[in-house]
C-alpha positions as CSV (number, residue, x, y, z in Angstrom):
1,X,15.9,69.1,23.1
2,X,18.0,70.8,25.3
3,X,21.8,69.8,26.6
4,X,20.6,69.4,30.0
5,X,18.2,66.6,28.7
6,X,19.9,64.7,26.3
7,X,19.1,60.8,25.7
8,X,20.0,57.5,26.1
9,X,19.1,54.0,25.0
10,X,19.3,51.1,27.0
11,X,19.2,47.6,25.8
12,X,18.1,44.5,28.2
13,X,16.5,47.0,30.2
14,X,13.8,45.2,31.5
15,X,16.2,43.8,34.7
16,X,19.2,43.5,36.6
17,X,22.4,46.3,35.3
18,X,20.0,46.9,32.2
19,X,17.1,48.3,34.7
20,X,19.9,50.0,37.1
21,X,21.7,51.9,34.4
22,X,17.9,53.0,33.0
23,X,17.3,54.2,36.7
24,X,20.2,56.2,36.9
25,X,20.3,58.0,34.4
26,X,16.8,59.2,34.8
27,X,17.8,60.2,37.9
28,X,20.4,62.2,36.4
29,X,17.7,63.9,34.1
30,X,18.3,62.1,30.9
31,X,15.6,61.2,29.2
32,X,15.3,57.0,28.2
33,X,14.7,54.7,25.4
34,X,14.1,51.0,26.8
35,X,14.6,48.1,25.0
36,X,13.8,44.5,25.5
37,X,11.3,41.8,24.4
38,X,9.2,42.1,27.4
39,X,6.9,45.2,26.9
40,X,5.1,44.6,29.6
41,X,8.1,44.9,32.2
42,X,9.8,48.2,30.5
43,X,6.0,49.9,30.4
44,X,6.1,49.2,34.3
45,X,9.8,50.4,34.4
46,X,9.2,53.3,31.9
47,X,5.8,54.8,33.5
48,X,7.8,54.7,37.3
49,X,10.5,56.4,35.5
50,X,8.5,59.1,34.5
51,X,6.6,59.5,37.8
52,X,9.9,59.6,39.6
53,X,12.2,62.0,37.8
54,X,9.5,63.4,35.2
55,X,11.7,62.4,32.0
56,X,10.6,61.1,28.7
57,X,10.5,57.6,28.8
58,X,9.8,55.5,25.9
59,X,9.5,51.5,25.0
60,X,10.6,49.5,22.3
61,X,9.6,46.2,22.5
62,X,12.8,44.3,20.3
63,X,14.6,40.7,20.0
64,X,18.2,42.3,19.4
65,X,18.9,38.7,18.6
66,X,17.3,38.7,14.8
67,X,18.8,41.0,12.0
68,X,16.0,43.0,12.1
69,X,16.2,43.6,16.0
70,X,19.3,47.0,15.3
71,X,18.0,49.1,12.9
72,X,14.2,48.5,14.5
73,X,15.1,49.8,17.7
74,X,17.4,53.2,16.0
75,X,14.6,53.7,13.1
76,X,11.9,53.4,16.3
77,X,14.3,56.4,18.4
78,X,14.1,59.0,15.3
79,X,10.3,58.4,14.9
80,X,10.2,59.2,18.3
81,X,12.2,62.6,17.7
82,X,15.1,61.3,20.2
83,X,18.2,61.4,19.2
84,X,20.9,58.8,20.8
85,X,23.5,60.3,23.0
86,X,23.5,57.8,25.1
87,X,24.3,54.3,24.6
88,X,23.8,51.4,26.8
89,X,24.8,47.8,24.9
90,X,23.9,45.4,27.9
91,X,21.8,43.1,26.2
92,X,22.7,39.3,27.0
93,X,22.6,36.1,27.4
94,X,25.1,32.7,27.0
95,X,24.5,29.2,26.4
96,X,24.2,26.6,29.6
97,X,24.8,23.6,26.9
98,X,28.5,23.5,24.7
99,X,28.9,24.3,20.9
100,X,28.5,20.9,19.4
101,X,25.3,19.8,20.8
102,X,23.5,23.1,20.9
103,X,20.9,23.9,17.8
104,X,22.7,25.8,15.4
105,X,20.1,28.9,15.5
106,X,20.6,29.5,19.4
107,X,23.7,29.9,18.5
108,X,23.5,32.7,15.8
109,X,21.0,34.0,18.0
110,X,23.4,34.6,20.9
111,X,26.3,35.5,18.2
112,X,23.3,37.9,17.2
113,X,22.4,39.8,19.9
114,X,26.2,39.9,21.5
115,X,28.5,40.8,19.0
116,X,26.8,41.9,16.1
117,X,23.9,44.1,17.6
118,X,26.4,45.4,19.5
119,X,28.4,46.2,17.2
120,X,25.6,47.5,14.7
121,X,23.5,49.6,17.4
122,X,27.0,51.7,17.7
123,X,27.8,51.8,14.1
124,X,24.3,53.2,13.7
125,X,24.3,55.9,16.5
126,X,27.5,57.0,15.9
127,X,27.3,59.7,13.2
128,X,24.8,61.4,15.2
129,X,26.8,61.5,18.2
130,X,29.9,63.0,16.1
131,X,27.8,65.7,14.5
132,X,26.7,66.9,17.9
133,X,30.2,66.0,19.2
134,X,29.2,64.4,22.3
135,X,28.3,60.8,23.1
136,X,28.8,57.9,25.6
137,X,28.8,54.1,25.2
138,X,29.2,51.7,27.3
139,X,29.3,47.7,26.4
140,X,28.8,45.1,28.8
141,X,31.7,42.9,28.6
142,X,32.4,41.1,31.7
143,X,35.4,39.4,33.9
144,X,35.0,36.7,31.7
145,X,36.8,38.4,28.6
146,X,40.2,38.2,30.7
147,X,39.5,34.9,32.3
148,X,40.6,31.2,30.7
149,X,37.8,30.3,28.5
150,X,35.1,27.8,29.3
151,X,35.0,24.8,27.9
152,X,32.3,24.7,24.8
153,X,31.2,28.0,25.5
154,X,31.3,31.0,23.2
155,X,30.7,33.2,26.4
156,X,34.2,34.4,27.1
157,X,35.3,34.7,23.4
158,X,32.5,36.8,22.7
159,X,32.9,39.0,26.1
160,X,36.6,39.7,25.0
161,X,35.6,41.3,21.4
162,X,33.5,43.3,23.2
163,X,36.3,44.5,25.6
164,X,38.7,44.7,22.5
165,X,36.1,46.1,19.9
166,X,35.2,49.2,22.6
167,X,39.0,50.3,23.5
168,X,39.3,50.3,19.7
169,X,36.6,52.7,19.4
170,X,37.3,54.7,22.2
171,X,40.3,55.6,20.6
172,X,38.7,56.8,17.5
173,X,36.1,58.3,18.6
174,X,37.3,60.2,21.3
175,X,38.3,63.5,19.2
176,X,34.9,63.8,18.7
177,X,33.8,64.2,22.3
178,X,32.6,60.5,22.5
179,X,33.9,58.1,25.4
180,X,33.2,54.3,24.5
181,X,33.9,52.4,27.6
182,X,33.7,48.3,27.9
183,X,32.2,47.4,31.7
184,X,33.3,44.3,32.9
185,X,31.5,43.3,35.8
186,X,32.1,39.8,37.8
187,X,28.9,37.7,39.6
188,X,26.4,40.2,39.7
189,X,23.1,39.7,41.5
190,X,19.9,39.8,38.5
191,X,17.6,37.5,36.8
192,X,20.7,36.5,34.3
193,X,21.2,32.9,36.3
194,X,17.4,32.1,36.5
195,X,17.0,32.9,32.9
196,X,19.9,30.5,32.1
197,X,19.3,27.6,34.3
198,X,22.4,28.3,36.6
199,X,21.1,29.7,39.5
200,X,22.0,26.2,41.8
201,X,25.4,26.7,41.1
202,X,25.5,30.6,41.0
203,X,24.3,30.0,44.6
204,X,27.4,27.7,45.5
205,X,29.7,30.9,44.8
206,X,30.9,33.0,47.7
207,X,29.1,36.2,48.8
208,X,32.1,38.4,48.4
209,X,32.1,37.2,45.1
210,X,29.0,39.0,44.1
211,X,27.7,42.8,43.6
212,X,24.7,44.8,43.0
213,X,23.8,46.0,39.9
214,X,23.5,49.3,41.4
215,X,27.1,49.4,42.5
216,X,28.2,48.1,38.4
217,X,25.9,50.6,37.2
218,X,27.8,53.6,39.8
219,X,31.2,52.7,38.3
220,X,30.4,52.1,34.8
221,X,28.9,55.4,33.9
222,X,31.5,57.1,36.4
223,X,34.1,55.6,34.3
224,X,32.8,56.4,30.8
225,X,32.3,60.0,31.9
226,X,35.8,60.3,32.8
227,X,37.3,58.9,29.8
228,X,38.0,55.2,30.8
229,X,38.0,53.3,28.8
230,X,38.2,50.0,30.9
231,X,35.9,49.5,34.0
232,X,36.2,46.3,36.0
233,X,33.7,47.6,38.8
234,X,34.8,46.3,42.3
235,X,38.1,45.7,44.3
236,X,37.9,41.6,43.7
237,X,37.0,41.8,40.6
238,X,40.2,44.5,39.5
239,X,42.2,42.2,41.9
240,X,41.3,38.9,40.4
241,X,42.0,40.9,36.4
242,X,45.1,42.2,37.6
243,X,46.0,38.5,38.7
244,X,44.7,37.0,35.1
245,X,46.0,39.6,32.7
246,X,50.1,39.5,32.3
247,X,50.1,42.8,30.8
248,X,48.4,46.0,32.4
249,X,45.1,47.1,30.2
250,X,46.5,50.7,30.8
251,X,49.8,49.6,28.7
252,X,47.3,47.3,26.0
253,X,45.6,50.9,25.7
254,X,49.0,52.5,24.5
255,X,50.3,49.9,22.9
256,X,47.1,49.8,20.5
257,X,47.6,53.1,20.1
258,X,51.3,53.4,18.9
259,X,51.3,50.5,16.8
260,X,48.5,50.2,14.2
261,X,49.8,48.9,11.4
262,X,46.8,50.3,9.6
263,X,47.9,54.0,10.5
């Protein structure tokens, strides 16, 4: 393996920001590890991957929502003889029904694949990454982690440890040449509302309000390649953050910094 081709693993790459990020950085000649339950749709996106920018690309048919789901998609990667320098944590999903009435397993399931495959798949690639002093991460979190929270739903709690957890990192891991970056992206047009049974009132929401994923996917990896380690892609959405958030997520950053307790 040579710099110039270095790789990167994408989770829920099958669709929407998942499928754009996998895209772009093909185009950008690294070479791709796709990940998703359906195998069928990342062989389609893997083999026109391939034909397009002539990188390696590679499936692993996972459910990052069981236990298992982590360590079978990184044990998978070094069979394959590719090495993580790359990570994309954008598998997701949330709930359409509130806490109380929803089967307990959907919701370790969702707890599952959001915050603690998350968490694990970076725990996991990490020490590679700091051996060869160079890595990027970026974790879908969303608007939602500075909005008010929604009623019965874990959604926006979950999105803001994700938000929290990555600045955390980033500042621990960048000595080592590693930029983790959380990408928190507003209404963005994919499959996520059909597959949750809110695409009636996704549709009721202004068209300003929306983006592509391809535009997300531009200023995500932008950002994490410069350092940031915040990105809310798109001027409503950093307008309607700036509006929600009382103190600047520059000044949080600092403020982190300065005073850990645990220093």
């Amino acid at each position: 393996m040579t710099v110039d081709r270095r790789t990167a693993l994408v989770t829920g790459a099958s669709a929407g920001i998942g499928a754009g990020f996998a895209r772009h950085l093909a185009g950008q000649n690294y070479d791709v590890v796709l990940v998703a339950r359906r195998a069928q749709r990342l062989g389609e996106l893997a083999a026109s991957l391939h034909d397009q920018f002539g990188v390696r690309a590679e499936v692993v048919a996972a459910d990052l929502s069981t236990p298992a789901g982590p360590s079978t998609v990184v044990d998978r990667a070094t069979e394959l003889g590719m090495p993580i320098d790359v990570l994309i944590n954008n598998a997701g999903l949330s709930s359409s029904t509130k806490f109380s009435v929803t089967p307990w397993n959907e919701v370790a399931a969702e707890l599952q694949l959001m915050v603690t495959s998350v968490t694990e798949l970076i725990h996991l690639v990490v020490p590679g990454m700091k051996t060869r002093r160079w890595g990027r991460i970026v974790n879908l979190s969303s608007l939602a982690a500075v909005s008010p929270p929604g009623e019965g739903l874990l959604y926006t709690g979950i999105k803001s440890y994700v938000l929290n957890m990555s600045q955390s990192l980033d500042m621990e891991l960048k000595p080592f040449g590693i930029n983790v970056t959380a990408l928190c992206p507003g209404f963005t047009h994919s499959e996520f509302h059909d597959v949750m049974g809110t695409r009636e009132a996704a549709d009721r929401i202004p068209g300003i309000m929306w983006q592509q994923p391809e535009d997300v996917v531009d200023e995500g990896w932008a950002a994490v390649m410069a350092g940031k380690p915040v990105c809310t892609p798109g001027l409503v959405n950093k307008i309607s953050a700036a509006a929600m958030r009382p103190i600047p997520q520059r000044i949080q950053y600092v403020l982190g910094r300065t005073f850990n307790p645990f220093k």
